[in-house]
C-alpha positions as CSV (number, residue, x, y, z in Angstrom):
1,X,15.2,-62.2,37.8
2,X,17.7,-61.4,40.6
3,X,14.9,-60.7,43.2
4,X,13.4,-64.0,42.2
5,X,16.2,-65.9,43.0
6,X,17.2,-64.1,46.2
7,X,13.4,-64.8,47.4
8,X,14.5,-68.3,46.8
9,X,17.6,-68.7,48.2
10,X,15.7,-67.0,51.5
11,X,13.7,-69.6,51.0
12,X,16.0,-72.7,51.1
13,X,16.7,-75.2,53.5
14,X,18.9,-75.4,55.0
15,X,20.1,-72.3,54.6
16,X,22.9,-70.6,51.8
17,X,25.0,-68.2,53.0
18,X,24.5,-65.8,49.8
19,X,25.0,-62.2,48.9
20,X,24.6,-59.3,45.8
21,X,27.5,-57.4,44.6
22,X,26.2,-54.3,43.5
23,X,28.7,-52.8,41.0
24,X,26.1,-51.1,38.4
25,X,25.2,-47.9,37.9
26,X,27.0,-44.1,37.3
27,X,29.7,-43.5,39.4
28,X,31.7,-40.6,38.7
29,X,35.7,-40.8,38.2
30,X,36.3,-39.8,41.4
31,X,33.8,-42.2,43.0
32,X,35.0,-45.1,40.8
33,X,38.9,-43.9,41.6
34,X,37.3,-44.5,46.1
35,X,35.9,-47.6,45.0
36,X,38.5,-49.0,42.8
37,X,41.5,-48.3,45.9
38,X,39.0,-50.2,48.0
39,X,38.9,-53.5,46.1
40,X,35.8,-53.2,44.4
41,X,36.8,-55.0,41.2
42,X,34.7,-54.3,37.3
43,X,33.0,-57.7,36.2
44,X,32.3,-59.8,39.8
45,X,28.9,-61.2,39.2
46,X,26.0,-60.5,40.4
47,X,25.5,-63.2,43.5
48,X,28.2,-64.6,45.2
49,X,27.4,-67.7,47.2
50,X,28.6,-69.7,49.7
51,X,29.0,-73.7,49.4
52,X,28.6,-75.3,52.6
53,X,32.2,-76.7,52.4
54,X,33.2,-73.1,52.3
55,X,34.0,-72.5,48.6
56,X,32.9,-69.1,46.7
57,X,30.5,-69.7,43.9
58,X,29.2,-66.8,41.1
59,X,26.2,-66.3,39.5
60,X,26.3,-64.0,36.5
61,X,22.7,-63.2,35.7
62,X,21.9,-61.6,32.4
63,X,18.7,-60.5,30.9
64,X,17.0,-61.9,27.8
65,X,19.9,-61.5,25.1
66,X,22.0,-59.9,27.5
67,X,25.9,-60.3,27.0
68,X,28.5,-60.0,29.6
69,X,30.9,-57.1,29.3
70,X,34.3,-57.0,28.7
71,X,35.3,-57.1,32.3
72,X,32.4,-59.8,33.3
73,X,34.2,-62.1,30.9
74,X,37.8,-61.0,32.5
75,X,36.3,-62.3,35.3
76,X,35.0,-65.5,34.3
77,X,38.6,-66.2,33.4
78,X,39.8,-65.3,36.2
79,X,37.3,-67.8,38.2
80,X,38.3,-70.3,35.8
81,X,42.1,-70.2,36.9
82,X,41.0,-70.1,40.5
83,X,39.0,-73.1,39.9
84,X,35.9,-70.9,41.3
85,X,32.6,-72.0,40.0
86,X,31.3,-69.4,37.3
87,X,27.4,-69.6,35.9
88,X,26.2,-67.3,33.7
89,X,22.0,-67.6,33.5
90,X,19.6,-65.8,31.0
91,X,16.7,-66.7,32.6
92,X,15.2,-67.8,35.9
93,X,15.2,-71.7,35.2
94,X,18.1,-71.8,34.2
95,X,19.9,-69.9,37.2
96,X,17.0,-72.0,39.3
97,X,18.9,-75.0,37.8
98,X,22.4,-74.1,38.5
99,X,21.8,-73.3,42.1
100,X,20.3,-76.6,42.7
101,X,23.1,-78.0,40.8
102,X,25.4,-76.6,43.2
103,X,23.5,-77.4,46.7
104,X,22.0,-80.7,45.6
105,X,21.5,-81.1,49.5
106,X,19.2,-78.6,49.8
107,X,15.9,-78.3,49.8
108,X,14.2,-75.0,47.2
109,X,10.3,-74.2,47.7
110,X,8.3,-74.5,44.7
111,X,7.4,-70.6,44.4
112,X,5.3,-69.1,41.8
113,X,6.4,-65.7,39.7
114,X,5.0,-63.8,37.2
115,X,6.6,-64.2,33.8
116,X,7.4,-61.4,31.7
């Protein structure tokens, strides 16, 4: 689901500053001890975006029956006392919808993908 949205985002006009934050996977202690002293914080979601007045806003994406983790939900928390927009989506249409709810100004390319 993520690389569908990014290859819509790409797509978009005009344009949304956007980008992944890649904090899965195995890391060992040490690794995750490097990571940890250089602000890479458990939970972000998955894309960050950029609102064209300049505000951060987080997509959580989460596969079919997929939960967030302990730390994803410390972090929706802590979005909601920023007043950051949160979104968690389960399925393409649904993060497809929250995106255009957040950039109603811009314009998303009807694009095709497989469903699985």
């Amino acid at each position: 689901m993520q690389r569908a949205i990014v290859r819509v985002l790409n797509l978009a006009q005009p344009r949304i500053l956007f980008f992944a934050v890649p904090n899965g996977g195995a890391r060992s202690a040490s690794e995750g001890g490097r990571f940890k002293a250089m602000g890479v914080l458990a939970g972000v979601a998955d894309l960050v975006l950029v609102s064209h007045d300049g505000r951060a806003l987080f997509l959580e994406l989460k596969a079919k029956g997929g939960r967030q983790s302990p730390a994803q939900a410390d972090f929706e928390h802590a979005c909601a006392v920023s007043c950051a927009p949160y979104a968690v989506a389960s399925n393409l249409d649904e993060a497809l919808a929250i995106v255009r709810g957040w950039f109603p100004e811009v314009s998303f390319p009807r694009v095709s993908f497989p469903r699985t």
